[in-house]
C-alpha positions in Angstrom: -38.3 28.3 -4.9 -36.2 26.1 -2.4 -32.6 26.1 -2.9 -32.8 22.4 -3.7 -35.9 22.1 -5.7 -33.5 21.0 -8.6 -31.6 19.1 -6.4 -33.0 15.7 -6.7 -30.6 12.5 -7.2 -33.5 10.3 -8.2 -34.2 12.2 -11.4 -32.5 11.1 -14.9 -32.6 14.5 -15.8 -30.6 15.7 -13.0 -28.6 12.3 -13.0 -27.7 13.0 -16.4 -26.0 16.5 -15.8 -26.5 17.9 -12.2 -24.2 20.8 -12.8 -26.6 23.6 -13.9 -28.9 22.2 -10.1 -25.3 22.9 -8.2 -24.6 26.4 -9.7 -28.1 26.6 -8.1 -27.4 25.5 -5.1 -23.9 27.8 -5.0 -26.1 30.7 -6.1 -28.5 30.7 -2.8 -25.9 29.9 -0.2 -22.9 27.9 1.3 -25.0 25.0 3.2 -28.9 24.1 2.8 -30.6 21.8 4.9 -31.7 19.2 2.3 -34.5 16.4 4.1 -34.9 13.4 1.8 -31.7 12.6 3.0 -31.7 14.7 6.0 -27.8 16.1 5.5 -26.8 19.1 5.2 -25.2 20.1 1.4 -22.6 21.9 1.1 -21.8 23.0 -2.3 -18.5 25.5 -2.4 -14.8 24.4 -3.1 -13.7 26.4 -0.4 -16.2 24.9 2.1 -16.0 21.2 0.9 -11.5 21.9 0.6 -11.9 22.9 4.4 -14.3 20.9 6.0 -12.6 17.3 4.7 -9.5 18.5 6.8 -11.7 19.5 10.1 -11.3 16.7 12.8 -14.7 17.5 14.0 -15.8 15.7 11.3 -15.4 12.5 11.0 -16.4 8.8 9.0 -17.5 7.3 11.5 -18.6 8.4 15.3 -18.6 4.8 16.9 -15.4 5.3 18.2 -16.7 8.5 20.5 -20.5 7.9 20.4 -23.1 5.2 20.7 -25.9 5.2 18.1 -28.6 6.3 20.2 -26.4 9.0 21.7 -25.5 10.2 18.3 -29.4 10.3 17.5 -28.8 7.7 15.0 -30.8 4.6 14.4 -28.4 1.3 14.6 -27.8 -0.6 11.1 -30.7 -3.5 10.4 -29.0 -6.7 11.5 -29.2 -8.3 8.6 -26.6 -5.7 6.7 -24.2 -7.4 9.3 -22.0 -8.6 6.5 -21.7 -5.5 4.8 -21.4 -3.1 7.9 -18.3 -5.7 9.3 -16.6 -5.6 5.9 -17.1 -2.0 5.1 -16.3 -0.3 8.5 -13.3 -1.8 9.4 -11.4 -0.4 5.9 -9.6 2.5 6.8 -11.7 4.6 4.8 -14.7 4.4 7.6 -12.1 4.9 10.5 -10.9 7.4 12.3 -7.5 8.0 14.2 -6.1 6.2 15.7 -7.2 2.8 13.6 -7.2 4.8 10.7 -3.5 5.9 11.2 -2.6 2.7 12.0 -3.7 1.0 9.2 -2.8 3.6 6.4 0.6 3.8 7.4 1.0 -0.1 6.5 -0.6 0.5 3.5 0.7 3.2 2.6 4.4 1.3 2.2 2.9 0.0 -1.0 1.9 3.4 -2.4 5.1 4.8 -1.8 6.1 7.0 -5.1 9.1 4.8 -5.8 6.9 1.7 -5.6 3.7 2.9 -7.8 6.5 4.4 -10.6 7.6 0.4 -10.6 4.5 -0.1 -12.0 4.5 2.4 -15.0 5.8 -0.2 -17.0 3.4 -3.0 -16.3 0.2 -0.4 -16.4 1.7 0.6 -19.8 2.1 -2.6 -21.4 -1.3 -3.7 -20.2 -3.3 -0.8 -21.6 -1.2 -1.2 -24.9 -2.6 -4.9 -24.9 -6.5 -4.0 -23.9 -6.5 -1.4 -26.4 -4.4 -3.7 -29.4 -7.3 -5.9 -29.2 -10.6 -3.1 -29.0 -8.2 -2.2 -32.4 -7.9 -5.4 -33.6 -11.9 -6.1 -32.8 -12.6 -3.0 -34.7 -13.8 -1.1 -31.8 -16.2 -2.6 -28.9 -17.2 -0.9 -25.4 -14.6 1.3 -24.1 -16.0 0.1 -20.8 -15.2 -3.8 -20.1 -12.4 -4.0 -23.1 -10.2 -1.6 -21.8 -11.8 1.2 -18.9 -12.5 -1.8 -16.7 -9.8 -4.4 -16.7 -7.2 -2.2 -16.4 -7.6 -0.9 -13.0 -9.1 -4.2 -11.9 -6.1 -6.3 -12.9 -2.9 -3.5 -11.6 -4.8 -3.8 -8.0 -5.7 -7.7 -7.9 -1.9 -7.9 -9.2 -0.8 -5.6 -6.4 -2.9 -8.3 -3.9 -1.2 -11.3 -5.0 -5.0 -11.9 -6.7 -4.5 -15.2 -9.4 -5.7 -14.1 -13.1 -8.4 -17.0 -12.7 -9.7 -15.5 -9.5 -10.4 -12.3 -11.2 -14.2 -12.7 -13.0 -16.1 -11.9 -9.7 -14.2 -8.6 -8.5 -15.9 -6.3 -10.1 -19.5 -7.6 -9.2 -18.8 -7.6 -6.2 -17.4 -3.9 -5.9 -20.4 -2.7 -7.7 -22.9 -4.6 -6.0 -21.0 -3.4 -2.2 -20.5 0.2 -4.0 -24.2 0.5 -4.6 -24.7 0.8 -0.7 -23.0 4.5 -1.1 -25.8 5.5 -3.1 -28.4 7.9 -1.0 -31.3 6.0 0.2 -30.4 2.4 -1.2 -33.5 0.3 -1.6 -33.8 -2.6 0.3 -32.7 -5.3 -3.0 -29.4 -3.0 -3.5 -28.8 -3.7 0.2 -29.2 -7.6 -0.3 -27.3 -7.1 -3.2 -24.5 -5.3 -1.0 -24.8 -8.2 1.6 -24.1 -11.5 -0.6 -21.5 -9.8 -2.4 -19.6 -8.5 0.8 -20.2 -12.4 2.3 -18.6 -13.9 -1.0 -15.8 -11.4 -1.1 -15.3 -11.7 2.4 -15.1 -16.1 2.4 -13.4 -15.2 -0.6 -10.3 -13.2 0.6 -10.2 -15.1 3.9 -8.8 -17.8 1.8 -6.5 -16.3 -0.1 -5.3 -14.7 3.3 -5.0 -18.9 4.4 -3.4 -19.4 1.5 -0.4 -16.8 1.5 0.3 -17.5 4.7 1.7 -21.5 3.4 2.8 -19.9 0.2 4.2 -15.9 0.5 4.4 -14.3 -2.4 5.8 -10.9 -3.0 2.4 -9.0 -2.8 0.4 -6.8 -0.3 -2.0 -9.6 0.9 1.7 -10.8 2.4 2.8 -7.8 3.4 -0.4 -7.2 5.6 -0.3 -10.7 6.9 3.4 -9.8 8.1 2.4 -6.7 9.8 -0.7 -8.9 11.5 1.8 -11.9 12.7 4.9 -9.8 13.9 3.6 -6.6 15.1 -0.1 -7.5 15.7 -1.1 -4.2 14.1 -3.8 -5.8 12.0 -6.6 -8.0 12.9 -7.6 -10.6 10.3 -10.7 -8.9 9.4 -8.8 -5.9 9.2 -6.6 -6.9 6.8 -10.0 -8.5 4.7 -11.7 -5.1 4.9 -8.6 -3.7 3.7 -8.1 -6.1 0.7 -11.9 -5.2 -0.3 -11.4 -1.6 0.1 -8.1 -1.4 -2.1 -9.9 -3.1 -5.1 -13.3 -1.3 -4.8 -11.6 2.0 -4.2 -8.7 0.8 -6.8 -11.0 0.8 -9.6 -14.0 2.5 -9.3 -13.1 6.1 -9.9 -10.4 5.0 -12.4 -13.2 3.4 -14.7 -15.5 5.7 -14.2 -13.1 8.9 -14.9 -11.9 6.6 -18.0 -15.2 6.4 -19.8 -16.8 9.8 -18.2 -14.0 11.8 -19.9 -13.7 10.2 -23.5 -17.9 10.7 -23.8 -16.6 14.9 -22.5 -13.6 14.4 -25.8 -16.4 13.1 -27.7 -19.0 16.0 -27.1 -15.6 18.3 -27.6 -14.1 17.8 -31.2 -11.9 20.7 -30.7 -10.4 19.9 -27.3 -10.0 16.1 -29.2 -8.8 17.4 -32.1 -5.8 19.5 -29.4 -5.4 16.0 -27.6 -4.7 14.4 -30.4 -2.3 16.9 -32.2 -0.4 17.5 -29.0 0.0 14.0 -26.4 2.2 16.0 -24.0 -1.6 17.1 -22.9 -2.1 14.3 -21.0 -1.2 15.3 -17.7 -3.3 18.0 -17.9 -6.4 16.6 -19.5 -6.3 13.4 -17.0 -6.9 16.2 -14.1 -9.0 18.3 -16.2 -11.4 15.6 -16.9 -11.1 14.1 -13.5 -12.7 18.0 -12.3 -14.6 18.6 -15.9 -17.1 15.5 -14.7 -16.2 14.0 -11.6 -16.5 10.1 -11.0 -17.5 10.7 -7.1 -20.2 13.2 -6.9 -21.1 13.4 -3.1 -18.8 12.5 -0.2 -20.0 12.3 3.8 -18.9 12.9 6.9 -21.1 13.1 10.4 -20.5 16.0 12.6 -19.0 14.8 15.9 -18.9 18.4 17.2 -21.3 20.9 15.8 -19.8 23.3 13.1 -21.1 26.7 11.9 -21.2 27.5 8.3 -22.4 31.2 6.8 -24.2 31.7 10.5 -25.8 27.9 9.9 -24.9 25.7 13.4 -24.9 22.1 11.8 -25.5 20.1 14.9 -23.5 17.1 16.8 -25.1 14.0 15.0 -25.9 15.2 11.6 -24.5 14.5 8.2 -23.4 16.7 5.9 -23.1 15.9 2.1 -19.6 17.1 0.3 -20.5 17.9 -3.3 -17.5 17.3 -4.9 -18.6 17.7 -8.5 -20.4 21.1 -7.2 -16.9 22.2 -5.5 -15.2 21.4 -9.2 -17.4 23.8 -10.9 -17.0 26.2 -8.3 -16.4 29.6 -10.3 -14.6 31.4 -7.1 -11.5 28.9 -7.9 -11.8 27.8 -11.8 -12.2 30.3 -14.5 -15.1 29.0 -16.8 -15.6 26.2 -14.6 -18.3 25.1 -17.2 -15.4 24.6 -20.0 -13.3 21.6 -20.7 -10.0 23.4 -20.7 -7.1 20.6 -21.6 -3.9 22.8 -20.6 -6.1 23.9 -17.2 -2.9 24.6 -15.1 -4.0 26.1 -12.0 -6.4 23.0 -11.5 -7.3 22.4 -7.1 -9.7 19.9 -7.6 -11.0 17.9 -5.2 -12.2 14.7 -6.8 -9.6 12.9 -5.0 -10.4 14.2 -1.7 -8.3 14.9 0.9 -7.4 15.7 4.5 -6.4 12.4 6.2 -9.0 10.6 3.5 -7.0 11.6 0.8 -7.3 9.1 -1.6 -4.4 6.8 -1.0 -3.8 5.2 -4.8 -4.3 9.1 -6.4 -0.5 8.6 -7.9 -1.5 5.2 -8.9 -5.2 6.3 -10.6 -3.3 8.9 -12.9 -0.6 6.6 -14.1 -3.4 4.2 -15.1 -5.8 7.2 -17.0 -2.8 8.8 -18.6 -1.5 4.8 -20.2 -4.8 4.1 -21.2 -5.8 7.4 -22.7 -1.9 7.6 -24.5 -2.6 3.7 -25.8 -6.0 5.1 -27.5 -4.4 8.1 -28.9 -1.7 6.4 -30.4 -3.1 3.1 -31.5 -6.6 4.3 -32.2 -6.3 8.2 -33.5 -9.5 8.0 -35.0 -11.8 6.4 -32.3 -15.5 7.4 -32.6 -18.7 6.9 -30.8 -20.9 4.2 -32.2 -24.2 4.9 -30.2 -25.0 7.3 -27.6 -23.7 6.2 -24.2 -26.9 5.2 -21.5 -25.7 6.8 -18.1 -26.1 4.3 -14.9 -28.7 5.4 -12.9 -26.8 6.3 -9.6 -25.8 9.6 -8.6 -23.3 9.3 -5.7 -20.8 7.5 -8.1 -21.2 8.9 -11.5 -20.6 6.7 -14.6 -21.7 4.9 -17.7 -23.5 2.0 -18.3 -21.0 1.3 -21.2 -19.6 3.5 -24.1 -19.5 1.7 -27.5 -17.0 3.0 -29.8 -15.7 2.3 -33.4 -11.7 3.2 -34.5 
């Protein structure tokens, strides 16, 4: 049997728990060759941990390579819209653009700014879950996992509350283009939503520049008009990126880890006697199921793994949720362990693509999950969860619950 016979992305049955296909893939080796995708996989924590800090990897390779020197066949023209918007956000560049660009927005990241926000994410998660307890209970999903995130980064923006209905549309219709092998109606999808977005954020740019506000939309249009350090459509590829990437994992990780409490009574029943948990069980869920599955870079210069030469111009395929199970560096990697101390895992990347709002994603997991433990202690599944199709970014559909 082929290493990745079990390995297949489009099957529910894999979808729905892909672990037991990565041990697999662990067992028979540190890289396979995998061709309905034609990357390379590379399954091992140690292997995934090293090669997202090796430069000769990279995001992108249009900054050394053309397409048809890199053996790669240009974008269709009509994902235009969605190429411009996504590969000019910093996570799609490489130094020195990339460089540039984080370390402007990185000034609103800073530790002592993100702890400023403690406060606000608290009372906000108090409020979304007041009401799923006031309701009775509801979907854990777009009462509380969902507008959370979405409104601590459109706040961060300078985004008005009215403006907020479309956001997260348009991040999962843009975010479906990370998928492997996206069909030709998720790219059209990906296309109109990147266009609106785009139109979208351009105004708002217009806009702050008459009336600042005290937000990172002006703070990158500052940068842009006295040091020239952004372009405009930087600074709108930017924007998208912050509230795709601001979200995403954070509702995903929110509603992936209560349905792991729910399947675990007694690591539930320890959350709930003990809240100084938390900490641990926001990273211990984060590695227990991971929100992004599968990360990629393109090999700029070829790399050798186990004796394997991976090739200028190929792809290789991180599995992060393979690398989280990985039993060289987490004893009973296959056990949700709440006071997991010695916990390396990767599902906030890292290297220079280290995941920029990581301090700001575990504030926001550990308010909402204290809100439910306090003001819901008895919260319950009401149906069994449907999990979203996709692979790549793990979550889902919704999670109904009762308190």
């Amino acid at each position: 049997m082929a290493a990745f016979d079990s390995f297949d992305p489009w099957d529910p049955d894999f979808v729905a728990d892909p672990y037991p296909a990565y041990a697999e893939l662990r067992d028979r080796g540190r890289v396979h060759y995998y061709e309905p995708t034609d990357q390379w996989l590379v399954p091992h924590h140690a292997d995934v941990s090293a090669l997202l800090r090796d430069r000769r990897l990279g995001r992108t390779y249009v900054h050394r390579y053309t397409h048809e020197d890199f053996g790669r066949t240009p974008p269709p023209p009509e994902h235009e819209p969605f190429r411009t918007l996504n590969d000019h956000g910093m996570l799609d560049l490489e130094p020195p653009d990339h460089t540039r660009i984080r370390r402007l927005v990185s000034k609103a990241f800073t530790p002592r700014t993100v702890e400023r926000l403690k406060p606000y994410v608290r009372s906000l998660a108090d409020e979304l879950v007041g009401s799923l307890v006031e309701a009775g209970g509801g979907d854990l999903l777009t009462d509380v996992a969902e507008p959370l995130p979405v409104a601590v980064i459109a706040e961060m923006l300078g985004i008005p509350e009215s403006d907020r209905a479309p956001l997260r549309p348009w991040s999962a219709d843009i975010c479906g283009m990370y998928e492997l092998n996206p069909s030709q109606e998720t790219a059209a999808r990906a296309v109109r939503a990147s266009i609106e977005f785009s139109e979208y954020l351009r105004a708002l740019i217009a806009t702050r520049r008459k009336d600042p506000g005290d937000d990172l939309v002006t703070g990158l249009i500052a940068a842009h008009d006295e040091d020239d350090c952004l372009t405009e459509q930087e600074m709108v590829s930017t924007c998208a990126l912050l509230l795709n990437a601001g979200h995403e994992a954070t509702v995903n990780a929110t509603v992936n880890g209560w349905w792991a409490l729910f399947r675990d009574p007694g690591s539930l029943a320890a959350l709930r006697a003990d809240h100084s948990l938390v900490p641990t069980a926001v990273e211990e869920l984060m590695r227990y199921d991971t929100p992004l599955q599968l990360f990629e870079r393109w090999v700029l210069d070829e790399v050798e793994i186990d004796g394997t030469t991976i090739p200028t111009g190929a792809e290789v395929a991180m599995l992060f949720g393979s690398a989280n199970h990985d039993p060289a560096v987490f004893s009973a990697p296959n056990r949700l362990d709440l006071g997991r101390r010695d916990n390396p895992h990767i599902s906030f990347s890292a290297g220079i693509h280290y995941c920029i709002g990581a301090p700001l994603a575990r504030i926001e997991l550990a308010a909402s999950m204290i809100a439910l433990l306090e003001r819901a202690p008895a919260l319950r599944p009401a149906a069994e969860p449907e999990r979203k199709p996709n692979f790549v970014i793990r979550g889902l559909k919704g999670l109904t619950v009762e308190v």
